[in-house]
N, C-alpha and C positions, 0 to 999 in steps of 0.2 A: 616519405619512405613507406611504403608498403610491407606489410609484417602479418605473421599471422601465429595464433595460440591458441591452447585448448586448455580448458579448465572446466574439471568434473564439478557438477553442480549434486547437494550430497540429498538423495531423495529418492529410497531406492524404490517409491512406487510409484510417482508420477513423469521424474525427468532424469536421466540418468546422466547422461555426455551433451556439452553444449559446447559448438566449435564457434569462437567466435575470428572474427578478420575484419581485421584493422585496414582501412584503406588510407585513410589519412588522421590526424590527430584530432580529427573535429569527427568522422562518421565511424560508425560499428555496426555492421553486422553478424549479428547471431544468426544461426543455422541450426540446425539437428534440433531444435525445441520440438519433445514431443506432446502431445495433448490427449485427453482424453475422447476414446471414441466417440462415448456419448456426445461430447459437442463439436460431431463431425456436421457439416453442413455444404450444400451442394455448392460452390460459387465459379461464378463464369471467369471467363479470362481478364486477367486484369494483370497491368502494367505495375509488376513491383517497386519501381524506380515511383508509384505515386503515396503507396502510403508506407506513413513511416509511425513506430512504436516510439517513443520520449520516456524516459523516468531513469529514475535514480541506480545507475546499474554499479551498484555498491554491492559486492560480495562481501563486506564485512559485517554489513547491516542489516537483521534478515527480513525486517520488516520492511525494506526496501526492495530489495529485489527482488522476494513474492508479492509485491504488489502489485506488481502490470500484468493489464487481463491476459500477455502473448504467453503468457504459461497456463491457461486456459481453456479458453477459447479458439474456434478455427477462424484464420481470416484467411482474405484470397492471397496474403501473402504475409509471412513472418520474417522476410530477408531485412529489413531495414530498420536496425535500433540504434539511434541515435541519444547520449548518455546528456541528460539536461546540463549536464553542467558543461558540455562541449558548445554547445549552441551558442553562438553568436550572432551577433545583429546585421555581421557582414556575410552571412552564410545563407545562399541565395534558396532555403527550401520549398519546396513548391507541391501541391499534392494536398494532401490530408494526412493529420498528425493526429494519431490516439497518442494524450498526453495522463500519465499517473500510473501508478496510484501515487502516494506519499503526502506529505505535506508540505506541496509544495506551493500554494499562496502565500508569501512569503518576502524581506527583503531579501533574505538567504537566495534567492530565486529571481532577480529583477529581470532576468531574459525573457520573462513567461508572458509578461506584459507587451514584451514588443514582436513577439509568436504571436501571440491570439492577435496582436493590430495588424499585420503584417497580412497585403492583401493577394499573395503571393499563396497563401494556403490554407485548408479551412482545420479549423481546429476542434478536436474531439476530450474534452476533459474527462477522465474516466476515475471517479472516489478521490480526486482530488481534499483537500482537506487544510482547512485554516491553521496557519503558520505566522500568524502576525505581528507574535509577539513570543518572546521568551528569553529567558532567565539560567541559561548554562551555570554560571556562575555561583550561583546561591540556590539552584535548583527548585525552585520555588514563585509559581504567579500566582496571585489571585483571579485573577477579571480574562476574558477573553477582550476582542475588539473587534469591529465591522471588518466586514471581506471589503478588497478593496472595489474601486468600480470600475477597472480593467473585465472581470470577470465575466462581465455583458458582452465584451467580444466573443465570447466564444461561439462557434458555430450550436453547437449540442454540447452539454455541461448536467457532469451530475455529481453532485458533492459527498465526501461521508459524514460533512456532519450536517447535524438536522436544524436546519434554518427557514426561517418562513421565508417563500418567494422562491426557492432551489430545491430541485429535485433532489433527493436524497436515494444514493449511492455507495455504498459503502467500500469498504477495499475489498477487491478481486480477492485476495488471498483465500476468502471462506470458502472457494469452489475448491480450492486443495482437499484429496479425497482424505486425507488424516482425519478432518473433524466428525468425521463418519462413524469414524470408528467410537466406541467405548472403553473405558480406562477407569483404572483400582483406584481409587484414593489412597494415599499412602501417609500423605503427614496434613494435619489440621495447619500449616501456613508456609509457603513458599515466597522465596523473594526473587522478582525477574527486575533485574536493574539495568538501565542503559548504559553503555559500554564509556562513556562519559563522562557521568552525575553517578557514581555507590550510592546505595542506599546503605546509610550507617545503622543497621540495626543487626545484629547477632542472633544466632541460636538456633536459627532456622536453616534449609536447604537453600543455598543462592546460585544462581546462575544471570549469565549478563545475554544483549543480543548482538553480540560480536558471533561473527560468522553468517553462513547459508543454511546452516540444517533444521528445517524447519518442521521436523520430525521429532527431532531431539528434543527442540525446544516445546512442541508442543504435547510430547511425554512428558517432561517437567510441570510445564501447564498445570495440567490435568493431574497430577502428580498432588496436587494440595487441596484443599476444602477451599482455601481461602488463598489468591494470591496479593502480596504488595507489590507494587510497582510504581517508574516511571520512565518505563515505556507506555510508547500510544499502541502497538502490537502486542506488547501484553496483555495489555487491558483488553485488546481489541479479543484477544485470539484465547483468553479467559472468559470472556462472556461466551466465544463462540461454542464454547467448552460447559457451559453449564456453572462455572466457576465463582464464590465470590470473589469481588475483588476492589481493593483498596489503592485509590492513586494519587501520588505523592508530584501535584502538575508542575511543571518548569516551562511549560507555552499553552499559549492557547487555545492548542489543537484538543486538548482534551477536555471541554467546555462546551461541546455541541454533539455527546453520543445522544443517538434517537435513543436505546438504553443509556438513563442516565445511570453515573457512577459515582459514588463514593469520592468526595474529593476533597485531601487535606494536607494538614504538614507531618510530618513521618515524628514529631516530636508526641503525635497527638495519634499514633496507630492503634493504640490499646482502643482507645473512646472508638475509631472510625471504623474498628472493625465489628462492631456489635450492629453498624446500619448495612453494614455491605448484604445484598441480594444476589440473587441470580435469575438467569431470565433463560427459559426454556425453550422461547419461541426463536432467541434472537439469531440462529445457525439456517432457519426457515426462511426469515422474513429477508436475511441479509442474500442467502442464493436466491432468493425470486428476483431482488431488485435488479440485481447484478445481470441475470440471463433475461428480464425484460429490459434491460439497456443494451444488451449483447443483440438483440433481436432490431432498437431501434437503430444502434450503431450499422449495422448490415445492413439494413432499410438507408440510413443516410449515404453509406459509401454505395451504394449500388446507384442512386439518385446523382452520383458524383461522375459514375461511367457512361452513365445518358448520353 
């Protein structure tokens, strides 16, 4: 059945209305995404029905759904976003797939494995990020664990976390023009909790990453000297911020920032927060990576229209 809906995405300086249409319970195309001029760029005619956008199209989770470069960046086409968790092994995709951000190397994710083998289409990983292991339950891992070795399929592959042997890419989201801006300090500790795992500590300002406004959240951010969390977009989106920040891990996605963090058990926040830093450069270094992938991605899909 064919159906179609529109859901205000809440951002009132980058994206405002995103009309999405459902063609069938496996494809989604969004439309009306807009971008910034600055990353307008000339591209020739190209066949929308070849490349398709992949990731987590979770409006609940906002670390999710600012993470794909298509809020971004210009490609020769934005019609085709296909929701990872729709994809199937029986679903004939053909073309090129920019796949991420999020963390999705992962069991949570076992379709990804047979997308990058699948010789039917080439595959573009974009801040993709280690997901191998974790701990909802008790909130709480120690250790990370190897990526698997699926991941050599990919055609062009750049990870966010910083691992010897892989390109390091971080999540699109930092292009969001928010982090531009400057913001008050207001309270010495804030807590950004995942809408899943509370963080049991009192006293302070808390907010969770349930929803889209990624505005809100990132006035929160900013909003403290020092945040706790465990979220991987807090942490992420506090460094981008200048912010310390202290993280309380549950996978082992947060075990390979090229800025490393602070990492422990929330029982132990008083001791962890006297080590937490901040990193100045980290808002710099994360937009260059990102617009020098954005430049080889365009360079590969153009190689693909030959």
């Amino acid at each position: 059945m064919t159906f179609k809906y529109y859901k205000s995405v809440a951002s009132s300086h980058w994206q405002s209305q995103t009309k999405i249409s459902i063609n069938s319970k496996n494809t989604r195309k969004i439309k009306g995404l807009l971008y910034h001029p600055s990353n307008r760029s000339i591209v020739d005619s190209y066949d929308d029905d070849t490349l398709i956008h992949m990731f987590r199209i979770d409006q609940t989770n906002c670390g999710d759904w600012w993470s794909s470069s298509i809020h971004y960046f210009t490609f020769p086409s934005h019609n085709n976003v296909v929701e990872i968790n729709d994809y199937m092994e029986d679903i004939p995709l053909q073309g090129t797939a920019i796949v991420g951000g999020g963390g999705l190397i992962g069991p949570a994710f076992k379709q990804l494995e047979h997308l990058v083998k699948s010789p039917l289409i080439k595959t573009i990983g974009w801040g993709l990020g280690n997901n191998m292991l974790d701990d909802k339950k008790h909130g709480y891992v120690s250790e990370t664990v190897p990526l698997p070795e699926y991941v050599k399929y990919f055609d062009l592959l750049g990870i966010r976390d910083d691992i010897e042997g892989y390109r390091w890419v971080p999540c699109a989201s930092c292009m969001h023009p928010a982090f531009s801006q400057k913001y008050d300090i207001l309270y010495d500790i804030v807590i950004f909790e995942h809408k899943r795992i509370p963080i049991d500590i009192d006293g302070f300002p808390k907010m969770s990453n349930n929803g889209n406004d990624i505005e809100k959240i990132i006035h929160f951010l900013a909003s403290g000297e020092i945040v706790l969390t465990n979220s991987y977009h807090g942490a992420y989106w506090a460094l981008l911020l200048e912010r310390k920040c202290v993280v309380f891990p549950f996978s082992s996605k947060f075990f390979a920032f090229k800025h490393p963090l602070v990492l422990g058990h929330m029982d132990d926040w008083k001791r962890l927060v006297s080590k937490a830093c901040r990193y100045d450069e980290a808002l710099f270094e994360c937009r260059e990576a990102n617009i020098d992938f954005y430049k080889d991605t365009m360079r590969f899909i153009a190689d693909m229209t030959k």
